[in-house]
C-alpha positions as CSV (number, residue, x, y, z in Angstrom):
1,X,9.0,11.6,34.3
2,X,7.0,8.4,34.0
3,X,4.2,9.2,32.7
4,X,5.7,11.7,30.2
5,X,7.5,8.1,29.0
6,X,4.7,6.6,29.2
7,X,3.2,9.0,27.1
8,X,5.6,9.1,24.5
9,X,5.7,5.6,24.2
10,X,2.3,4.8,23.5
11,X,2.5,7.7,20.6
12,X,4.7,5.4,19.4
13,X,2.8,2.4,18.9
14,X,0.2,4.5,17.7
15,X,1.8,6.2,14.8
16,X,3.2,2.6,14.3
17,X,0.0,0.9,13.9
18,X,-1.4,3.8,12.0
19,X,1.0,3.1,9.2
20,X,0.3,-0.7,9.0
21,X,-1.4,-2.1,5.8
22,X,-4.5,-3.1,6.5
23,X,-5.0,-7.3,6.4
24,X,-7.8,-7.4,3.7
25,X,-5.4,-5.5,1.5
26,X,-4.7,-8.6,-1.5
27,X,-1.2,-7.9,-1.4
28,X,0.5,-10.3,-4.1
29,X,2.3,-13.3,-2.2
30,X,5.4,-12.8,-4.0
31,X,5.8,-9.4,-2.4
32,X,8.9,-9.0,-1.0
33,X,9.3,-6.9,2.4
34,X,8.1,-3.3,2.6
35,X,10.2,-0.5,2.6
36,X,9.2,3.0,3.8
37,X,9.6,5.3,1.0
38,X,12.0,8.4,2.0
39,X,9.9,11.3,3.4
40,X,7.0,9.7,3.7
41,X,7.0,9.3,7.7
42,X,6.1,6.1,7.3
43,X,2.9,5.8,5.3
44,X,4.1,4.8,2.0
45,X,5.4,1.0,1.5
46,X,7.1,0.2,-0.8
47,X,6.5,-3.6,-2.4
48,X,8.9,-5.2,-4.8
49,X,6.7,-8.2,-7.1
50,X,9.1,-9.9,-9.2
51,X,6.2,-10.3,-11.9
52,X,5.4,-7.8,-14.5
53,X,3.0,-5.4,-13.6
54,X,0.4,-6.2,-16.0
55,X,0.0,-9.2,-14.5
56,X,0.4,-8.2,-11.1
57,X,-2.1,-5.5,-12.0
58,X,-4.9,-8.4,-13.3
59,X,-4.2,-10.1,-9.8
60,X,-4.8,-6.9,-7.9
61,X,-8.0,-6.2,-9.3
62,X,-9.3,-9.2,-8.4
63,X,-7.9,-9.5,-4.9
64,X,-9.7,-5.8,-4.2
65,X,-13.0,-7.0,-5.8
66,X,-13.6,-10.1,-4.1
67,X,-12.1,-8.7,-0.9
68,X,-14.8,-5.9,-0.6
69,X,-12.3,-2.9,-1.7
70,X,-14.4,-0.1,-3.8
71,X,-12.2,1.1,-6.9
72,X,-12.7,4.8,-6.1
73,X,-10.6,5.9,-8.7
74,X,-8.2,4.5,-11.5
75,X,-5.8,5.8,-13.7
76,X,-2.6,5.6,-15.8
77,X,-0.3,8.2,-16.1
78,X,1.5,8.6,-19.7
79,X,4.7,6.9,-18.7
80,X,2.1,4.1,-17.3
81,X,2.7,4.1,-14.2
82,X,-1.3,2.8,-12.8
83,X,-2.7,4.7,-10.1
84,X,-5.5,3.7,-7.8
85,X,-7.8,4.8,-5.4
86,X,-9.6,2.1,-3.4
87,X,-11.6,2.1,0.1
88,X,-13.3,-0.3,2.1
89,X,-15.3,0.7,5.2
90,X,-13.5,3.5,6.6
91,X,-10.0,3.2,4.8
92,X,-8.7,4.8,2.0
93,X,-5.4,4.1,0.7
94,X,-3.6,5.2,-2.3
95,X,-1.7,2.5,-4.8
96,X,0.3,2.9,-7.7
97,X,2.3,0.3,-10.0
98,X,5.2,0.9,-12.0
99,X,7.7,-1.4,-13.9
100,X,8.0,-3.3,-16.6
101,X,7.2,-7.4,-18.0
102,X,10.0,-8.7,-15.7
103,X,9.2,-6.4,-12.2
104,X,6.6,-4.3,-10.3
105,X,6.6,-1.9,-7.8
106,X,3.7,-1.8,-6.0
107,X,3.5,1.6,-3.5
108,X,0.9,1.8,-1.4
109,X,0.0,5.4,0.6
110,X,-1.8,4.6,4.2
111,X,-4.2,6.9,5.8
């Protein structure tokens, strides 16, 4: 039975690192502590910023440019919520900001 523990616990840690943002992602200081979304097993965090998002969205940019991230995609939906695609070497990840001049959600889906 050991090894079957063993086993098991190792999946563990790797499913756990798996869903881990990366350390070159700019996340905004003022982040509070991630929260998984519902249903997402994991791989989507949650951030409260308790900036507006334009502003948090200026400060992202930036952080992704000068930290090497490719924009891969970018767009904004019509309620405004800003969707992005970005990548650097061989991680993708997913982010989207919503909110309003006061707060911003920032959501980011791992690999």
């Amino acid at each position: 039975m050991l090894p079957k523990s063993v086993a098991a616990l190792a999946l563990v840690f790797a499913l756990n690192a798996a869903a881990e943002l990366p350390a070159s992602f700019p996340l905004p200081k003022d982040a509070g502590t991630s929260e998984a979304a519902p249903g997402g097993g994991g791989k989507i965090q949650v951030f409260e910023v308790p900036r507006g998002k334009d502003v948090v969205l200026a400060e992202l940019r930036r952080g992704l440019a000068t930290g090497g991230w490719e924009l891969v995609s970018d767009e904004t939906s019509p309620r405004g919520a800003v969707r992005l695609q970005v990548k650097r070497e061989n991680t993708t990840l997913k982010v989207s900001l919503t909110g309003d001049a006061t707060r911003t959600a920032l959501i980011v889906t791992l690999p």
